[in-house]
N, C-alpha and C positions, 0 to 999 in steps of 0.2 A: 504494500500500500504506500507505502513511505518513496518508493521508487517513481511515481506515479504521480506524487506532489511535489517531487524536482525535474521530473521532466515537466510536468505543467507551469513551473517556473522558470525555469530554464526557456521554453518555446516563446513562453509573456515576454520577456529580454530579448530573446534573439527578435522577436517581430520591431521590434524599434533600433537593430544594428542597421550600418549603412550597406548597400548592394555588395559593395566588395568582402567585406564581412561574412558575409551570409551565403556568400557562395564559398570563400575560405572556412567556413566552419562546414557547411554540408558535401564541401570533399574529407575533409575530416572524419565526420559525423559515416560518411560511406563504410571508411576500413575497421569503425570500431563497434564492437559486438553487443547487440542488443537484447533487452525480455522484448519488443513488438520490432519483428526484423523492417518492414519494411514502411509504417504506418509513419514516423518521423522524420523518414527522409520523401514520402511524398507530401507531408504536411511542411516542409523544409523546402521543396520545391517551388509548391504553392504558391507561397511568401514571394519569395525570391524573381518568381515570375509575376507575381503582381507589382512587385516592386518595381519593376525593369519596367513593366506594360506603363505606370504614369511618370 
């Protein structure tokens, strides 16, 4: 559970890094080993491309 309230903090933080940030943390975020393998780096996408998009 306790896993789960730092990654939901962690995500709240990262959505306010700058675009270079955020793609430097989610190649990162790619080689290190997760509990939900793929669910934070398509929500890490997400961002990243909304970001870019305005």
């Amino acid at each position: 559970m306790e896993i789960f309230i730092i990654y939901a903090v962690v995500l709240f933080v990262y959505i306010f890094f700058p675009s270079w940030l955020k793609v430097l943390v989610f190649i990162i975020n790619i080689f290190i080993p997760d509990a939900v393998p793929v669910v934070d780096e398509a929500i890490m996408a997400v961002t990243i491309l909304a970001t870019l998009k305005s």
